[in-house]
C-alpha positions in Angstrom: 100.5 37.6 248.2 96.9 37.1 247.6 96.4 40.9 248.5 98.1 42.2 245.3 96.8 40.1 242.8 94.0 42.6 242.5 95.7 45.7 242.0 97.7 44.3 239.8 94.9 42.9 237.5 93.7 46.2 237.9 96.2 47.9 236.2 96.6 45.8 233.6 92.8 46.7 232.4 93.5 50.2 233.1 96.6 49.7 230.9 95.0 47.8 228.2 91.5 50.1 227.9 94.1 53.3 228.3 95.4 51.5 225.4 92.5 50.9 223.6 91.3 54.4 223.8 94.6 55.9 222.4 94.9 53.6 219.3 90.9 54.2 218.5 91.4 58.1 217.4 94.9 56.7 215.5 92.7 54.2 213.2 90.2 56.6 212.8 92.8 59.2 211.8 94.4 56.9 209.4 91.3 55.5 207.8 90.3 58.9 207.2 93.7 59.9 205.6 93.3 57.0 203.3 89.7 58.0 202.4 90.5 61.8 201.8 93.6 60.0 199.7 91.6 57.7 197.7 88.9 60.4 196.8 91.1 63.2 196.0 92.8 61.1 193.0 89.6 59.4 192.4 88.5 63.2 192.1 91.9 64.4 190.1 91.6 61.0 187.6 88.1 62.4 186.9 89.2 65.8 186.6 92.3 64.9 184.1 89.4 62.7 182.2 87.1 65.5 181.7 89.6 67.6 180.6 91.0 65.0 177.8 87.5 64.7 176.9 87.4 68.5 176.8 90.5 68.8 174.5 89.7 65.4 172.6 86.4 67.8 171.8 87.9 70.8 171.0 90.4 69.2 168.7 87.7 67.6 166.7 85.8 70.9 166.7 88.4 72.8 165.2 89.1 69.9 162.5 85.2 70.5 161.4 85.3 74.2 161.0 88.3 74.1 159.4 86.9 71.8 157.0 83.4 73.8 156.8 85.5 76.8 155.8 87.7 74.3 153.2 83.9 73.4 151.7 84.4 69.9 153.2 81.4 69.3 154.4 81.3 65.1 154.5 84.6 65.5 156.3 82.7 68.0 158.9 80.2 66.0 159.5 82.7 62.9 160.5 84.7 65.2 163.0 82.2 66.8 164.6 80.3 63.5 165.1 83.7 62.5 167.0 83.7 66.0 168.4 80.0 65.0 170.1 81.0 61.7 171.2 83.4 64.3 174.2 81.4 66.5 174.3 77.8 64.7 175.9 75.9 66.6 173.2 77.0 70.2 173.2 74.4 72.5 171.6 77.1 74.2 169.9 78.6 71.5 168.4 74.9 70.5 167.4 74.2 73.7 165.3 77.5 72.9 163.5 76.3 69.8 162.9 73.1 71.0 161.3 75.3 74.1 159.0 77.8 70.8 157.7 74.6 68.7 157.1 73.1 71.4 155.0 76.3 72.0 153.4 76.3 68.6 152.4 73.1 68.9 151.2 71.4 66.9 153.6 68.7 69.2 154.2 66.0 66.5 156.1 68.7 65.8 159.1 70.2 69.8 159.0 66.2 70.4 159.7 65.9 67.5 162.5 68.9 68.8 164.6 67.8 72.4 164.3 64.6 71.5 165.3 65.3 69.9 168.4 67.6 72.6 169.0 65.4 75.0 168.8 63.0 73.4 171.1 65.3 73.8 174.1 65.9 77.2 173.0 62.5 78.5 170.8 63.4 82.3 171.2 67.2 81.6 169.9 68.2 83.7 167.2 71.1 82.1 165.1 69.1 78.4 165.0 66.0 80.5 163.9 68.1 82.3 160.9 69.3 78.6 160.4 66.0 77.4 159.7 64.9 80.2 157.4 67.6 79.7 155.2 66.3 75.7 155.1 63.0 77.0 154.2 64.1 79.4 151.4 66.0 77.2 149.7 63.0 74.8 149.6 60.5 77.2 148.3 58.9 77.0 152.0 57.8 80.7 152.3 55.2 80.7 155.5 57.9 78.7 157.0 60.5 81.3 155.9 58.9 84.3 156.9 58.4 82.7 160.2 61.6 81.8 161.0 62.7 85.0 159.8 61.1 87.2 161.8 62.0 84.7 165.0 65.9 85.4 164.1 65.1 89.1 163.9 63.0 89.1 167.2 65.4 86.2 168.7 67.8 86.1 170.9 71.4 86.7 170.6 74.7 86.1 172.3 76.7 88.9 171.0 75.8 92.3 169.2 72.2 91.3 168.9 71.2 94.8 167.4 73.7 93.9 164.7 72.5 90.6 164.2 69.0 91.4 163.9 69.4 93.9 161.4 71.3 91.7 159.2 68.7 88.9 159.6 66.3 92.0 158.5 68.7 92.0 155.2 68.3 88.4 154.6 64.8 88.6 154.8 64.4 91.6 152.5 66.6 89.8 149.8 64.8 86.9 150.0 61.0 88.4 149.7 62.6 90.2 146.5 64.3 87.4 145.0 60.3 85.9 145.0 58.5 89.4 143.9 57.2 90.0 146.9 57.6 93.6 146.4 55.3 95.3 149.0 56.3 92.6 152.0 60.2 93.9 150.8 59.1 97.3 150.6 57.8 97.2 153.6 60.6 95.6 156.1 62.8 97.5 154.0 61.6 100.6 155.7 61.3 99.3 159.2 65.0 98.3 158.4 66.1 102.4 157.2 64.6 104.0 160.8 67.3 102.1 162.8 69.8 101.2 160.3 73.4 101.6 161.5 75.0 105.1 159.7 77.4 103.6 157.2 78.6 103.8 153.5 77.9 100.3 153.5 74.2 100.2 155.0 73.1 103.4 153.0 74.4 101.5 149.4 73.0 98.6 150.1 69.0 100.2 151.1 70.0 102.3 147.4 70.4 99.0 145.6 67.3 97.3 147.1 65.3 100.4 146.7 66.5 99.9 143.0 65.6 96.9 142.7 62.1 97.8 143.9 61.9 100.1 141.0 62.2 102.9 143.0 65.0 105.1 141.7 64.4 108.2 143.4 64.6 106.4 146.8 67.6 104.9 145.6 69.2 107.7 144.7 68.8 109.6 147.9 70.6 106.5 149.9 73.7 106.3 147.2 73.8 110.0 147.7 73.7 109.8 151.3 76.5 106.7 151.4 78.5 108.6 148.8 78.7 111.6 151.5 80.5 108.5 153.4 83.0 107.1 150.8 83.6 108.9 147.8 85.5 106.0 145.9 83.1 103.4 145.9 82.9 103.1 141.7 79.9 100.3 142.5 78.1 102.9 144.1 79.0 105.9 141.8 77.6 103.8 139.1 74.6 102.7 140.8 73.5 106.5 141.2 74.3 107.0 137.5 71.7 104.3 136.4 69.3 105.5 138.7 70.1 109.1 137.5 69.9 107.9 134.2 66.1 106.2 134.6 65.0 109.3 136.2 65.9 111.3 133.4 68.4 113.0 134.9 70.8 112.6 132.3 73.4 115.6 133.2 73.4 113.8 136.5 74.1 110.5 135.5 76.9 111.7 133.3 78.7 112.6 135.7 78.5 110.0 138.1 79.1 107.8 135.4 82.8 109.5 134.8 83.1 109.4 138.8 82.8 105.7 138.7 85.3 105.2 135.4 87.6 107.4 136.7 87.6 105.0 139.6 87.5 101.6 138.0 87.5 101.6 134.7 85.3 98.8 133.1 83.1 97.6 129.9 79.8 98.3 131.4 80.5 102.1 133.0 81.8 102.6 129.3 78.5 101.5 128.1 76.3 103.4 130.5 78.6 106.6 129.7 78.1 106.3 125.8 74.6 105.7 126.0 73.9 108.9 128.4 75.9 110.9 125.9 74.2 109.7 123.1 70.7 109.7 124.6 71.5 113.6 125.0 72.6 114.1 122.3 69.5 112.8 120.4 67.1 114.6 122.6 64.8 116.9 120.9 62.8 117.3 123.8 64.7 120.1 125.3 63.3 123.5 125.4 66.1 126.0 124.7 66.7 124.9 121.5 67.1 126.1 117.9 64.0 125.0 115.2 67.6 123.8 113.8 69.1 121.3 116.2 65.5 120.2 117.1 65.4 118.9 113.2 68.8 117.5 113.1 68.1 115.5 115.9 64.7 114.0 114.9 66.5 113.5 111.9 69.3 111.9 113.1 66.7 109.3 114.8 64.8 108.6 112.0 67.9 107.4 110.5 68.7 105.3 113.0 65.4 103.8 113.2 65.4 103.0 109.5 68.5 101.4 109.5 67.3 99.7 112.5 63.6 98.4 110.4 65.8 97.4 107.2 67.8 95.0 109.8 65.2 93.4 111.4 63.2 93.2 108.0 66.4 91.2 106.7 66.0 89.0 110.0 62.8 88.3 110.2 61.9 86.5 106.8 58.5 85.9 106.8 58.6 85.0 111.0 55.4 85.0 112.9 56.7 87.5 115.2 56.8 90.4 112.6 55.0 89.4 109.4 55.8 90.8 106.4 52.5 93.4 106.6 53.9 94.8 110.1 57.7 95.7 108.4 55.5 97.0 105.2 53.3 99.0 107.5 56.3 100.3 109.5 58.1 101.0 106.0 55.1 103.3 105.0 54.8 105.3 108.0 58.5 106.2 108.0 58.2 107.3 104.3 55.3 109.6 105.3 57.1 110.9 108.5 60.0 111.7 106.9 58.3 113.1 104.1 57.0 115.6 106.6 59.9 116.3 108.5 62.1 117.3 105.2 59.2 119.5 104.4 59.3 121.3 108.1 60.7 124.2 108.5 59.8 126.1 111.6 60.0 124.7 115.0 56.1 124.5 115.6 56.1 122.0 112.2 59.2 120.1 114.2 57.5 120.0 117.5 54.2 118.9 116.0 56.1 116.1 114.5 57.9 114.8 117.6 54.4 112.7 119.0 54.1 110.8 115.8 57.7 110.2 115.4 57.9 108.8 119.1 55.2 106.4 118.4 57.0 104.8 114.8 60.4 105.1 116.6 59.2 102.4 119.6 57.1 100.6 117.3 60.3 100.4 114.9 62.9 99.5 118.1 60.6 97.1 119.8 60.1 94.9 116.9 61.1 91.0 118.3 63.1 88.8 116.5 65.6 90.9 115.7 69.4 91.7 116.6 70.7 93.3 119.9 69.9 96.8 119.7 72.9 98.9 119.7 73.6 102.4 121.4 71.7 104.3 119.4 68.7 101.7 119.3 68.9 101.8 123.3 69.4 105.6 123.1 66.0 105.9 121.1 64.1 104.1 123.2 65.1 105.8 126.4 64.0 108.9 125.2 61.1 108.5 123.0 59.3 105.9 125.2 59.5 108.7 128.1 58.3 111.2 125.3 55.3 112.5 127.2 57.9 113.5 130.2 60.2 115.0 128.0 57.9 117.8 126.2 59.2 120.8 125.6 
């Protein structure tokens, strides 16, 4: 009996570490279950957290550019402050933030946010354009210029060639809104060699050019963006004014009935009776009878008198015009038209035509006097570009 208490103990530790063994893999199994469990919904709450957040930011995103585009800007501001609180700082939602400040008119914190945006970022176009548009409207033109040129040199997410040359745009309106003519002039040049081939592009470089001064520049772009779009009445009577300053007055004429044929308006009326009556003033022209040449230089004496016996009424002893410059005017007239109802042959008429230019300004540029009408403005057009208009 003693002999089998040993095998038997035997087999019970055999039994029990067999045991052991077999349940050690189990716990480990389960344990490891439980840990995979417990991190994959720690990992899905998480997940479902960031993507609340995510649409919590959105939401409040959309509510501010919404009110942006409703001119809201204070109620901007709010939601996209929100917006920020899900979104850990988003540098998108940040430059929004800085376009509803300076909506709102808070330029100082617009500047602050931009700023530190463009830190991160100092070759990012669209925050650089931001900041140039700050700087303009406070008279800041080094600043300006600067930022300028680092939106047109910047970077860009999407169509950056498009992008650049409308930053170009900005910065050529904005050098001539100060008279900074040659600086306009001359980014307005760079901007022609790679400008994109539209109606649009070619009317707008014509209307800058105009505005430059430079009609014949002008004219060649609205010609060139007419070639484009024939019914663009803006453009049809921007040629006609530029036609019309360059003397070109059978030109201008007819783009002036192009464009009121198209639109119809006050001011093409005006430009059109004013380039018909400047023509038919003119006694510059070279083929043209001793007759017509008289009648015409007649015609604007008359207009300047009546012009001088208005403004004499007006003036009443004003500083402007005394009474010695209307008396002196008064005289001057008398003799000229003394001379030109004595003339008879054309040479008389033509040797006339320098004297009666200079009394004619002197007599329509007198200050202090009434709104020159269609024949005042006529007058002046062509006797003030007398030395251009020989015959």
């Amino acid at each position: 009996m003693g002999d089998n208490r040993f095998p038997n103990s035997f087999s019970r530790l055999l039994n029990s570490r067999a045991a052991s063994i077999f349940r050690r893999p189990v716990y480990i199994f389960w344990l490891s279950l439980l840990a995979i469990t417990f991190f994959a919904l720690t990992f899905g709450l998480n997940r479902l957290y960031a993507q609340k957040q995510q649409q919590l930011s959105r939401y409040w995103y959309g509510r501010a550019q919404a009110a942006l585009e409703s001119h809201q800007a204070d109620e901007a501001i709010s939601d996209l402050r929100t917006a920020l609180v899900y979104s850990h700082d988003r540098p998108q939602y940040l430059f929004s933030l800085a376009q509803a400040l300076e909506a709102a008119g808070r330029i100082t914190e617009a500047r602050s946010y931009l700023l530190s945006l463009l830190e991160d970022e100092p070759g990012n176009g669209p925050y650089n354009l931001q900041l140039a548009r700050l700087a303009a409207k406070e008279n800041d033109v080094s600043h300006a210029m600067r930022y300028f040129n680092g939106a047109i040199y910047g970077a860009w997410e999407s169509d950056p060639i498009s992008k650049r040359q409308q930053a170009r745009q900005e910065l050529v309106s904005y050098l001539l809104e100060k008279g900074m003519n040659t600086q306009a002039r001359g980014e307005l040049l760079t901007f022609t060699t790679d400008m994109p081939k539209t109606a649009q592009s070619e009317f707008w470089v014509a209307n800058a050019f105009s505005r430059l001064g430079d009609d014949s520049s002008a004219l060649q772009f609205y010609k060139a963006g007419l070639r484009l779009d024939r019914r663009n009445a803006g453009a049809m009577l921007g040629a006609g004014e530029s036609s019309f300053r360059l003397l070109r007055y059978h030109e201008a004429l007819n783009y002036f009935k192009a464009a009121l044929a198209l639109r119809p308006d006050a001011t093409t009326s005006g430009w059109l009776q004013l380039t018909s009556m400047t023509m038919d003033l003119n006694p510059f022209q070279s083929q043209m009878s001793a007759v017509e040449r008289r009648h015409r230089l007649i015609l604007a004496m008359d207009i300047a008198d009546q012009r001088l016996r208005a403004c004499t009424q007006l003036q009443n002893g004003s500083s402007a015009n005394s009474p010695s410059t209307s008396q002196s005017l008064r005289a001057q007239w008398i003799q000229l038209n003394d001379q030109l109802q004595n003339a008879r042959s054309d040479s008389d008429v033509v040797q006339l035509l320098a004297p009666a230019a200079n009394l004619i300004v002197n007599i329509e540029k007198q200050n202090r006097c009434s709104a020159p009408a269609v024949g005042d403005q006529a007058l002046l057009q062509i006797y003030a570009n007398a030395e251009e208009l020989q015959p």
